[in-house]
C-alpha positions as CSV (number, residue, x, y, z in Angstrom):
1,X,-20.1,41.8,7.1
2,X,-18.6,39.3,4.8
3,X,-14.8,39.5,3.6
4,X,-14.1,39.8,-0.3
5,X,-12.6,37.2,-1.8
6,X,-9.1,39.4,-2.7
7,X,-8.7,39.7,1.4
8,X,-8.0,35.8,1.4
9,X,-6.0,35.7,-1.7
10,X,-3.9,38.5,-0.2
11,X,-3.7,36.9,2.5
12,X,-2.6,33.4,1.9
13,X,0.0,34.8,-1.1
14,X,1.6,37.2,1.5
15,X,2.1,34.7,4.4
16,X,3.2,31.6,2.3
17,X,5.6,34.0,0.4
18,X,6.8,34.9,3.8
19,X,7.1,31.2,4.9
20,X,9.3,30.3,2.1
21,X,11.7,33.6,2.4
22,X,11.4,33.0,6.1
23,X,12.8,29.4,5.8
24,X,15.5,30.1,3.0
25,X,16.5,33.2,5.6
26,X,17.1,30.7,8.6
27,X,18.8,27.6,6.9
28,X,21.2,29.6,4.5
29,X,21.4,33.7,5.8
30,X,21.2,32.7,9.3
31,X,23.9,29.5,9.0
32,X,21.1,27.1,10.5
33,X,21.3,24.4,7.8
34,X,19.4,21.7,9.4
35,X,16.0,21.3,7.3
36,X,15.0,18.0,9.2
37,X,15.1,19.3,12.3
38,X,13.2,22.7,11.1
39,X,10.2,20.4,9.5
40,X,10.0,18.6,12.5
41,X,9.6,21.4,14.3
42,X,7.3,22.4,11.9
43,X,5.2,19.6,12.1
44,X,4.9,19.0,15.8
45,X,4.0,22.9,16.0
46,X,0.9,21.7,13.7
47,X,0.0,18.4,15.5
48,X,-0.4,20.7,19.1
49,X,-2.3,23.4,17.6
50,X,-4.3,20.9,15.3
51,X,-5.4,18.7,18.6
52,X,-5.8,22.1,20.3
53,X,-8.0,23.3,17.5
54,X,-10.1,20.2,17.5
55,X,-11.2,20.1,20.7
56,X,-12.2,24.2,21.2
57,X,-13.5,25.2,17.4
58,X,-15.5,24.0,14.9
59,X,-12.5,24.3,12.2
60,X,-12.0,20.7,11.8
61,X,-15.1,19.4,11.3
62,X,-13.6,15.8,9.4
63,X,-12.1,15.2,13.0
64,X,-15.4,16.0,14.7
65,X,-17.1,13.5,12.5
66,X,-14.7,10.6,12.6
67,X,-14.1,9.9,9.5
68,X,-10.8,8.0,10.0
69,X,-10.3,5.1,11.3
70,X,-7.9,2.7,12.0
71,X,-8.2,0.8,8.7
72,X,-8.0,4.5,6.3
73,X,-4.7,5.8,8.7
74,X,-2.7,3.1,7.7
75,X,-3.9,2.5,4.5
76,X,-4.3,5.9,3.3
77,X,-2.9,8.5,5.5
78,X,0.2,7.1,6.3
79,X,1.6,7.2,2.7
80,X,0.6,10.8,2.1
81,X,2.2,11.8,5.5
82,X,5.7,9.9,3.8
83,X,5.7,11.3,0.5
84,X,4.7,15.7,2.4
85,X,7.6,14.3,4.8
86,X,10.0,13.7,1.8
87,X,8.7,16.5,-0.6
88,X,8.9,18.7,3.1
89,X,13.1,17.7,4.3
90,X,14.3,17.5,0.2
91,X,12.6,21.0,-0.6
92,X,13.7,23.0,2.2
93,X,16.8,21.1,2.0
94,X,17.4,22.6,-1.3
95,X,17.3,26.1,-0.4
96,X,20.7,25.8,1.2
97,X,21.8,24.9,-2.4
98,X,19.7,27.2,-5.2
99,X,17.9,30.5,-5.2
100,X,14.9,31.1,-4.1
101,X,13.7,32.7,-8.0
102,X,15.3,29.1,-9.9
103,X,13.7,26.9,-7.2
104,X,10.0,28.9,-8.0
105,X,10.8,28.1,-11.8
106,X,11.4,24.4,-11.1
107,X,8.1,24.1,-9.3
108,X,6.3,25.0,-12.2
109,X,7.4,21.8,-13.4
110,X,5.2,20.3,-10.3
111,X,1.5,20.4,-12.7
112,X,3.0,18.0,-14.9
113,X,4.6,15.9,-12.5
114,X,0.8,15.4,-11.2
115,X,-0.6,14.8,-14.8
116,X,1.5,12.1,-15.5
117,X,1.0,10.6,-11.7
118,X,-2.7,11.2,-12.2
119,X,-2.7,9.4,-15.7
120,X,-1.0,6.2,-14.4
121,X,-2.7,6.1,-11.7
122,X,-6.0,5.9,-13.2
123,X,-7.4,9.4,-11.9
124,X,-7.0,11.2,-15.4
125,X,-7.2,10.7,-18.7
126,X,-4.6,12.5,-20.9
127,X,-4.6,13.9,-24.8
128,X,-2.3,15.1,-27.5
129,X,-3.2,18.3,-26.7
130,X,-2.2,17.9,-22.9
131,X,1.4,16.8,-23.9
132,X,1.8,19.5,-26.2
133,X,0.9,22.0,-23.3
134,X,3.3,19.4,-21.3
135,X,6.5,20.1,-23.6
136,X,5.5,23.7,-23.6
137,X,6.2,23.5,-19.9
138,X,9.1,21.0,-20.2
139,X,11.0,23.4,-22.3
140,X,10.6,26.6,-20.4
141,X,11.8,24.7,-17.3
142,X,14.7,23.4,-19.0
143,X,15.6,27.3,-20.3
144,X,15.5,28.1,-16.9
145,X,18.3,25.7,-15.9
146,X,20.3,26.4,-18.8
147,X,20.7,30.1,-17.6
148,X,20.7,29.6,-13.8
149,X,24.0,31.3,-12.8
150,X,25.0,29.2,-9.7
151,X,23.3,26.2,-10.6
152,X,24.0,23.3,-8.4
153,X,23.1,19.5,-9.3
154,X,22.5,18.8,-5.4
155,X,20.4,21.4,-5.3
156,X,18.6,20.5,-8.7
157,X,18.5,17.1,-7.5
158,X,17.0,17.6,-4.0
159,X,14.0,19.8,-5.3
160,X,13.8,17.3,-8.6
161,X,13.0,14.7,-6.0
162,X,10.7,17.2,-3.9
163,X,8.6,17.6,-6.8
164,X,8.4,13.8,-7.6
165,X,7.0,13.3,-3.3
166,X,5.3,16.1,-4.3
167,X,3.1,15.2,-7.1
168,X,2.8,11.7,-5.4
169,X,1.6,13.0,-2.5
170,X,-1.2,15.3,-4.1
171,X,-2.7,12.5,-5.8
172,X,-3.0,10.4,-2.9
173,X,-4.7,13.3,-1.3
174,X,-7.2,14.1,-4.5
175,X,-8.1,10.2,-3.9
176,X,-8.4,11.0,-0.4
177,X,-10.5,14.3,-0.5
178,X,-12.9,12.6,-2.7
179,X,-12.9,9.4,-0.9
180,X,-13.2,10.8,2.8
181,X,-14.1,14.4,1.4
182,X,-11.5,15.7,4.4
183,X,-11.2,19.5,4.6
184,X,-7.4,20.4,4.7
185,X,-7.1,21.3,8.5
186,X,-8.4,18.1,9.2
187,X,-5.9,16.2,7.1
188,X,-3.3,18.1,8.4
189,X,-4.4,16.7,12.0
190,X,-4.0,13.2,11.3
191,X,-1.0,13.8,8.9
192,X,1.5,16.1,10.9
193,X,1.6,13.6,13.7
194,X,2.9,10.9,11.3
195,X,5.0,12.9,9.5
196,X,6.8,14.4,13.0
197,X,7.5,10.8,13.6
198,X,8.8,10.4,9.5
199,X,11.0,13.7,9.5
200,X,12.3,13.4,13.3
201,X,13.4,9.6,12.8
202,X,15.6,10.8,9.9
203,X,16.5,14.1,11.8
204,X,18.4,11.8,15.1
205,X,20.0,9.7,12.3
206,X,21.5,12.2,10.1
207,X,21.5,15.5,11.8
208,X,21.6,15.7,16.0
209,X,24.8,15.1,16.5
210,X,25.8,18.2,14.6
211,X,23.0,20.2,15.9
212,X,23.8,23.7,17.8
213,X,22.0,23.4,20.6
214,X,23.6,25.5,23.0
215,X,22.3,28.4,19.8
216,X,18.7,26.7,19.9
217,X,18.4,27.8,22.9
218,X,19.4,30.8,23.1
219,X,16.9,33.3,23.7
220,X,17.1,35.4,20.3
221,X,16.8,32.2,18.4
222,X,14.0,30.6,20.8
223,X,12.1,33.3,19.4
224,X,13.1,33.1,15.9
225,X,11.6,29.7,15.8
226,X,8.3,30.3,17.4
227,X,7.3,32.7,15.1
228,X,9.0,30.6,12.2
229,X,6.5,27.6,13.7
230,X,3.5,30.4,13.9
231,X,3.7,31.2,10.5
232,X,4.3,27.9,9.2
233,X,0.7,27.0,11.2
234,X,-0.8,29.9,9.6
235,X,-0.2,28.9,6.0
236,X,-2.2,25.9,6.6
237,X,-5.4,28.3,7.8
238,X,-4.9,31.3,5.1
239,X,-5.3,27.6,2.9
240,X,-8.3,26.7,4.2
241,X,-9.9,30.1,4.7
242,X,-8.8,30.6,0.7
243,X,-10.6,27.0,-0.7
244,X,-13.8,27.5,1.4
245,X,-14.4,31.3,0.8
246,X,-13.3,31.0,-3.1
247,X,-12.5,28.0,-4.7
248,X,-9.4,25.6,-5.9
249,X,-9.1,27.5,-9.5
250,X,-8.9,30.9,-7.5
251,X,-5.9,29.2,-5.1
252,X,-4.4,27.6,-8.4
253,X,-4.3,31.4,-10.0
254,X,-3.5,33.1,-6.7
255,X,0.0,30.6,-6.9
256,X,0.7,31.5,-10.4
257,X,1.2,35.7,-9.4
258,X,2.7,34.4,-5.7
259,X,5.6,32.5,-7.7
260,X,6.0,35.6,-10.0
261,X,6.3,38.0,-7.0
262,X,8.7,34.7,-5.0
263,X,11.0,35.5,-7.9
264,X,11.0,39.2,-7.8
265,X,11.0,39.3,-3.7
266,X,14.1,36.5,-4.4
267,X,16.0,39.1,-6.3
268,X,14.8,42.3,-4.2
269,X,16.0,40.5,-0.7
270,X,18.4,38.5,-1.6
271,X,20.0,39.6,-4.4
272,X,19.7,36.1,-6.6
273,X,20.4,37.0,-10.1
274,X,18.2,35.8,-12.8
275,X,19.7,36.3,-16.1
276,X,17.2,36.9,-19.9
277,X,17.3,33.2,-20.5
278,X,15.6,32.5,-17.3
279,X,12.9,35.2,-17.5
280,X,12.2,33.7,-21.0
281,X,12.1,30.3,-19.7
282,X,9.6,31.1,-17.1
283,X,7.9,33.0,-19.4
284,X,7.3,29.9,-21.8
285,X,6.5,28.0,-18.6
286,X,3.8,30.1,-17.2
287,X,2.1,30.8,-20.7
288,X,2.0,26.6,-20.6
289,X,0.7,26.4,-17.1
290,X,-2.0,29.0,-18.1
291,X,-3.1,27.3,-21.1
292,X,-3.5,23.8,-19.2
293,X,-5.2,26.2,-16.9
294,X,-7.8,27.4,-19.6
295,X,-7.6,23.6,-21.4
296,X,-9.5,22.3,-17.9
297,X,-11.9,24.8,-18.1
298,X,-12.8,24.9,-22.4
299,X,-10.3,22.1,-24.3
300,X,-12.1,22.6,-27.5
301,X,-10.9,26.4,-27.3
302,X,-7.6,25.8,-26.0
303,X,-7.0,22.6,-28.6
304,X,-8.1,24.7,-31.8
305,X,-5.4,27.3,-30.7
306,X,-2.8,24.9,-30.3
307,X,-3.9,23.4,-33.7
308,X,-3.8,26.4,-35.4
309,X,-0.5,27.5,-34.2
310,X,1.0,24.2,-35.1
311,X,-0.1,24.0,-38.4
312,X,1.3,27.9,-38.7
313,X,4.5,26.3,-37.9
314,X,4.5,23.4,-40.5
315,X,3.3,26.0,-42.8
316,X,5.8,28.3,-42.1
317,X,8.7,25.4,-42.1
318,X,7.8,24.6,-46.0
């Protein structure tokens, strides 16, 4: 019997919202404050399971075909698996710092990052409409910073940077799916390797001699972990399972209401207060994210609404 659509969307929205309250939970609740280490951890989780998967299912099937080689791991791999390891260490990095809610309204900020990588990178072409959707976003992002109670520039500046490795890192990977046409679990098998070796480089210089290892070991916190490293691995399938029984407008959508319920989970678990100007700020954000949305899908529609409402405003400023 086949599984409706909503079951995967349900699915992959309740376990990465768990991910992310998981991880803000462990590095700032739970006084572990050590996101190079956790990402590590993360990422050697993924390369055993990934090499484990390859050999006994048929859920990698870019592994099973070969379709990288020497050459393309170098040359195209190994920068993605630099700028996830970056985005990876500087966003968990800045949960220690900001909310979860204000850190959700700064990734809304991440679509436009992308444009603008995609434009100068050749893989898009932009419009006068597109930056006017652009400032839309700009400006709800920036209310949202103006009303943050406990804003914190190390924070702002570790996610800022997050979303830069970010954006960088899915346009390498839309050249790379159309390139290679590599299904995600498959990428993640070549690219969770590298990025262990990335991440746990920077993790001996800057963080083991302060780590707690007489607490990692520990029996309570051994078991914290594996089901931390569990549900990070399971992300990456409710992903897959999402794209290849819907499609990647469904999985953009499906992130617009799983950042809206981030931010009200953020303020239901951990008590993060988000003042008016915030909720308007977000507010302005989304509606821009959903009009670039609807711009992808019909820009003649989308570009005679902006129009209009532009030249109400001029009209109304006589």
């Amino acid at each position: 019997m086949a599984i409706a659509a909503w079951v995967y969307i349900v699915f992959w929205i309740s376990i990465s919202c768990t991910m992310i309250l998981f991880n803000k939970a462990v590095l700032d609740q739970m006084k572990f404050p050590y996101p190079m280490f956790l990402t590590t951890y993360h990422m050697i989780f993924a390369s055993f399971l990934t090499q484990f998967m390859s050999r006994f299912t048929s859920m990698l099937p870019g592994v099973k075909e070969n379709k990288v080689d020497r050459n393309v791991l170098f040359t195209q791999i190994l920068p993605v698996s630099l700028f996830f390891a970056v985005s990876l260490v500087l966003s968990n990095k800045s949960y220690i710092y900001l909310s979860v809610s204000y850190i959700q309204m700064l990734k809304a900020f991440t679509p436009v990052a992308v444009l603008i990588f995609s434009f100068l990178s050749g893989l898009e072409k932009t419009s006068c409409i597109e930056l006017y959707i652009i400032t839309i976003i700009c400006i709800g992002v920036a209310l949202t910073s103006v009303g943050e109670s406990y804003f914190s520039w190390t924070g702002f500046t570790f996610q800022s940077l997050a979303i830069l490795a970010e954006s960088s890192r899915l346009v390498l990977v839309n050249v790379l799916m159309k390139q290679l046409k590599l299904d995600p679990l498959s990428s993640l098998f070549y690219i969770a390797p590298l990025c262990s070796v990335f991440i746990g480089i920077a993790c001996v210089i800057f963080e083991w001699s302060q780590l707690p290892f007489e607490r990692i070991f520990t029996p309570d916190f051994a078991l914290i972990m594996l089901v931390n490293g569990c549900v990070s691995f399971t992300l990456n399938v409710a992903v897959v399972l999402l794209i290849s029984n819907t499609s990647a407008l469904v999985l953009t959508l499906a992130g617009i209401i799983k950042d809206i319920l981030l931010v009200v989970l953020s303020i239901t678990v951990f008590g993060s207060p988000v003042t008016p100007l915030q909720y308007a700020g977000y507010g302005v954000a989304l509606l821009g994210l959903n009009l670039h949305k609807e711009y992808k899908k019909n820009p003649d529609r989308i570009a005679q609404l902006i129009s209009y409402m532009l030249s109400c405003g001029m009209a109304s400023g006589k």
